[in-house]
C-alpha positions in Angstrom: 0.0 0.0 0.0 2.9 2.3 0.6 4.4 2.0 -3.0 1.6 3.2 -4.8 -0.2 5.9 -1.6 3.5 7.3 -2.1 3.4 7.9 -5.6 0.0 8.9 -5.9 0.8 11.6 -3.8 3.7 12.3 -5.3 1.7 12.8 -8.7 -0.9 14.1 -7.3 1.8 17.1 -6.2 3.1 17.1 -9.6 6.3 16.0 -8.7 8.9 14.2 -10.0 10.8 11.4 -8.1 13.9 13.5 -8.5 12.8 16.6 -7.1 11.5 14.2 -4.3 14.4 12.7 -3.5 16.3 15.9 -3.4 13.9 17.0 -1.4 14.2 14.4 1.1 17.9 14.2 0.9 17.8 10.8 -0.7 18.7 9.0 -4.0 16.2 9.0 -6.8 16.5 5.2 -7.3 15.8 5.1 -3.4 12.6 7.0 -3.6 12.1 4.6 -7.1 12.2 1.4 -4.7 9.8 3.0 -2.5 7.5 3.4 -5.2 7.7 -0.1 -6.7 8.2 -1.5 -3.3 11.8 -2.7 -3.5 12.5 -1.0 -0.2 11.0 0.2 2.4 11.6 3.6 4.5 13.0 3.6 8.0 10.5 5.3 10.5 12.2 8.8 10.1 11.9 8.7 6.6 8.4 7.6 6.7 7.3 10.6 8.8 9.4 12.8 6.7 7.0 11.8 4.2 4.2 11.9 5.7 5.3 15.9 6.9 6.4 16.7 3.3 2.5 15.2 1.5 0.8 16.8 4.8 -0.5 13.5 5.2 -0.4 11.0 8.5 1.7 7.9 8.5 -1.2 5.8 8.9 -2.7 6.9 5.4 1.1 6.3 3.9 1.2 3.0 5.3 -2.5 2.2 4.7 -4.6 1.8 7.9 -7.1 4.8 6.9 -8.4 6.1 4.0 -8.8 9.6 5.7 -6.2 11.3 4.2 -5.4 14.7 5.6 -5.7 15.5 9.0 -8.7 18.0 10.5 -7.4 21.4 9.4 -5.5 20.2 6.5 -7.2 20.5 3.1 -5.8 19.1 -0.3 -3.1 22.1 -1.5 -4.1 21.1 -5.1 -7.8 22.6 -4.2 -8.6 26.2 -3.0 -11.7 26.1 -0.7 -14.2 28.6 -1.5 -15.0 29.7 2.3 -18.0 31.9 1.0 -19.6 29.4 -1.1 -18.1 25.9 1.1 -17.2 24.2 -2.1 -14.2 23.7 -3.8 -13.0 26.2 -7.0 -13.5 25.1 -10.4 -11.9 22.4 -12.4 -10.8 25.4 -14.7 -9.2 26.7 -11.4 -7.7 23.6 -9.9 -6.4 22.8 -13.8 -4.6 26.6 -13.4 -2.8 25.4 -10.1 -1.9 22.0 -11.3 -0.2 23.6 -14.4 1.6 26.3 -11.7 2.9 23.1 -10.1 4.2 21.4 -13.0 6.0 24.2 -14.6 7.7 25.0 -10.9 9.2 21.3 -10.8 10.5 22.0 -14.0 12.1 24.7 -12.8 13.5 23.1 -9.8 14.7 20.1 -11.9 16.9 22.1 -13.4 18.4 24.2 -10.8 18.9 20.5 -9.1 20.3 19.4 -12.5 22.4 22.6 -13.0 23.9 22.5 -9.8 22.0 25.8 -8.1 20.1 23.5 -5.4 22.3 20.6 -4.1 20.1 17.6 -2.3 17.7 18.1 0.7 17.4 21.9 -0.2 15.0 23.3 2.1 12.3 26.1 1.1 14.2 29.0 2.6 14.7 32.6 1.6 18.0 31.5 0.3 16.2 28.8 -2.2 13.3 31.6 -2.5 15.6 34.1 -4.1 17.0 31.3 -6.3 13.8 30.5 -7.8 13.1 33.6 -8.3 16.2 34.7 -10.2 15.9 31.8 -12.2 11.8 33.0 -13.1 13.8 35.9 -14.0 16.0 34.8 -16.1 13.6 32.4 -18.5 11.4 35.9 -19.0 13.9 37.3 -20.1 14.9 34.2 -22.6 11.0 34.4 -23.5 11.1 38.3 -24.4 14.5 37.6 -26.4 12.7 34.8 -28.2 9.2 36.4 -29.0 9.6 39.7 -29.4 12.2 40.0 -32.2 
């Protein structure tokens, strides 16, 4: 149940195993295992997961279907507090494609060099991200406008 909860989610996130595995400061062949269930993580690991899909360990491991804790909501989904429904598919489509292109661009800064395994969300890492947004305007103006 682990293998496939665990890369559900990580899908789900719009994540690859890579950027995963970075972010967990472990090999992407480990987090591979995981997934295809090769291997299994040691309890640290296992919560570390759990903390990084805001999900419980018991839903990772399989003993519930409740999947986020009370107060936690799906980050893929805005809540609509006014209306007590979730936004529009056209809306959640909008986030998931905001998700996708920023593991893109943190493959590459992993790829490049710029974020070194377990990279954590920082102002540091911030301000990298955000020069690196930067710079691929800037290749899109080159590009388009002449």
């Amino acid at each position: 149940m682990l293998a496939s909860r665990l890369k559900l989610l990580r899908k789900g996130k719009g994540i690859s195993q890579k950027v995963l595995a970075a972010s967990m400061e472990l090999s992407t062949s480990t987090i591979a295992m995981y997934e295809t269930s090769q291997r299994d993580p040691d309890t640290t690991t296992l919560q570390k997961l759990a903390d990084f899909f805001n999900v419980s360990v018991d839903y990772l491991l399989g003993r519930t279907d409740v999947k986020y804790s009370y107060g936690n909501e799906d980050p893929m989904c805005v809540f609509n507090e006014e209306s007590s429904e979730y936004k529009s598919p056209q809306q959640r489509a909008n986030v998931i494609k905001k998700v996708e292109l920023f593991n893109r661009i943190l493959e590459g800064m992993i790829d490049d060099g710029t974020l070194k395994e377990g990279f954590k969300f920082d102002e540091k890492t911030e301000a990298l991200i955000l020069e690196r947004i930067e710079k691929i305007i800037k290749i899109y103006k080159i590009m388009y406008e002449d």
